[in-house]
N, C-alpha and C positions, 0 to 999 in steps of 0.2 A: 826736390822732386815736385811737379807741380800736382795739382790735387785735378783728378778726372774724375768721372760715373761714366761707366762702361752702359752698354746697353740693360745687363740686367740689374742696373739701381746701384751697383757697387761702388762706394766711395774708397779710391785711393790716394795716399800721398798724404794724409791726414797725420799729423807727426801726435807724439803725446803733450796735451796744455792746447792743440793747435784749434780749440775749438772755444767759442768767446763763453762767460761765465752765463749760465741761463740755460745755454743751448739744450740739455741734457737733463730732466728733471727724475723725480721717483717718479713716477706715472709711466716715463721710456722704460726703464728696468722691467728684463723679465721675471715671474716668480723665481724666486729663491737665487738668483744671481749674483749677490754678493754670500761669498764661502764664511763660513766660521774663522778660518784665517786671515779675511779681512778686515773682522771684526777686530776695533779696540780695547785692549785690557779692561775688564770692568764687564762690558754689555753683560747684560742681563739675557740668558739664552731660553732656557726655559724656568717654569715655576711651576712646583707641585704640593697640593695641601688639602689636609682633613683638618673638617672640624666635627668635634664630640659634642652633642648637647644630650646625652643621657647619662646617667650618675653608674659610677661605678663605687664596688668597696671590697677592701679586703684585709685579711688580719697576715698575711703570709711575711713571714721575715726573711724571702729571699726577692731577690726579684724577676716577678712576673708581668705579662705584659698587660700594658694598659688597654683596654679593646676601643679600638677606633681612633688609637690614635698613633697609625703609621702611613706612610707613603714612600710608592714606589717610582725609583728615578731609574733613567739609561742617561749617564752623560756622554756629551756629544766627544768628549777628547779627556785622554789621562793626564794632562795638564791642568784642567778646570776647578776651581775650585766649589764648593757645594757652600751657599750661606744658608744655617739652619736657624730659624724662628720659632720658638716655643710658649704658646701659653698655656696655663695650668691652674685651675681653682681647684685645693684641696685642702683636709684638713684632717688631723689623728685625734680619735679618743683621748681623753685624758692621760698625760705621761706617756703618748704611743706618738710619736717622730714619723711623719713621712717623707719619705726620698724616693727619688727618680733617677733613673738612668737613660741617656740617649743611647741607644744601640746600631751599631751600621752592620746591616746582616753580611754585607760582601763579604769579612773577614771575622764578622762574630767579636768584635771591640767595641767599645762603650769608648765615646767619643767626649772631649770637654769634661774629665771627670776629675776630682778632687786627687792628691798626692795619697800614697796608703800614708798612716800616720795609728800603730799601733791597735786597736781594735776599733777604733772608729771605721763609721762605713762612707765607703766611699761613693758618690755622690754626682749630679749632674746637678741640681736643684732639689728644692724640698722644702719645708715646713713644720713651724714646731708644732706644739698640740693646742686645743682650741684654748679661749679661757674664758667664751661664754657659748651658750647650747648653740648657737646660731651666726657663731663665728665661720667665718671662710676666706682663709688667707690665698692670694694671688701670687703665681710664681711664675718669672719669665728667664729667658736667656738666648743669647744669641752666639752662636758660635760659627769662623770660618772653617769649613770643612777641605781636604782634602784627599782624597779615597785615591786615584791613582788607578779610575778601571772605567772602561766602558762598557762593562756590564751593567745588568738592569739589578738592581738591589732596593734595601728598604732603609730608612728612619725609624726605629722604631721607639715609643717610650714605654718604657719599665720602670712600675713602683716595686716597692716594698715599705714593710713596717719596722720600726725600731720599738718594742714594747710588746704588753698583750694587748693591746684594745685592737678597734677596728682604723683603719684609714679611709676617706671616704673622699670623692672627686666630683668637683660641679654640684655643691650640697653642703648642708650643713650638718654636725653631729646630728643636732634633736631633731632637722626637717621638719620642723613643726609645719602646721596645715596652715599657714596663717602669712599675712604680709609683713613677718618679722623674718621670714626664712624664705631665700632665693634659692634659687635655679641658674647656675651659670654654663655658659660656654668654654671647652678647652679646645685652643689649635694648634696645628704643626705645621710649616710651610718651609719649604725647600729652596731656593733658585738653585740654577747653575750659573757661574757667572765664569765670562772665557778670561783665560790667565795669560 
């Protein structure tokens, strides 16, 4: 078929490939014109993240939430996988354990979490206890998620304590007033990456 333009600009005859390499740049493209199903395995779709830089503490031996440190996702397809990024400065009282859980509100399960194994608690990350006044141990983890929903839901992180003392976040036990004892930052960050 030979290739015409009709009077109103219309190009016909134009086969698929039939156009030399250049012709056609991102700049032609209209917004959002390439779909999520054009997209290759991997793309990064979107990214959602807090970060905490004020101190939390608690002695509770269940676990409760961490404040400030959740976000909210709507994935674009139940295919997608979620990669979750966690960081975490904290630290327990003398003989007081802290541990974390990631929690994914859609179905209320703790995601990335240790095997049961008798009365041990089970676990996403966590931290022994200090063993100087102005210790603060650093705790990360990365896990592929996949939830299976295109509803909008949460990340959230929950501590608890193993012991009596206190457990304390982005700080040190004694928080001394002094340039022996920091102030840190905790994040969470989300993508959705298309499957």
């Amino acid at each position: 078929m030979p290739i015409s333009i009709n009077g109103s600009g219309t190009v016909t005859g134009v086969s698929v490939g039939g156009l030399p390499d250049g012709i056609v740049d991102t700049d032609m493209l209209a917004s959002n014109a390439i779909t999520q199903a054009k997209l290759p395995a991997g793309t990064v779709l979107q990214v959602v993240s807090a970060t905490k830089t004020d101190t939390f503490s608690t002695n509770s031996t269940s676990y409760t939430d961490l404040t400030g440190m959740s976000v909210s996702i709507t994935p674009t397809s139940t295919s997608s996988k979620i990669l979750i990024n966690v960081d975490v400065h904290g630290v327990g009282d003398d003989q007081t354990q802290l541990y974390m859980e990631i929690l994914r509100t859609s179905d209320n399960n703790s995601v990335c979490i240790g095997d049961t194994a008798g009365t041990r608690v089970r676990s996403s990350l966590g931290s022994g206890y200090f063993l100087q006044t102005n210790d603060v141990r650093h705790q990360g983890i990365n896990f592929l998620d996949s939830p299976n929903t295109t509803s909008t839901f949460n990340y959230k992180i929950r501590t608890r304590t193993q012991g009596s003392g206190n457990i304390y976040i982005n700080r040190a036990v004694g928080d001394d007033g002094n340039t022996t004892s920091g102030r840190f930052p905790s994040t969470i960050t989300v993508m959705e990456i298309a499957a």
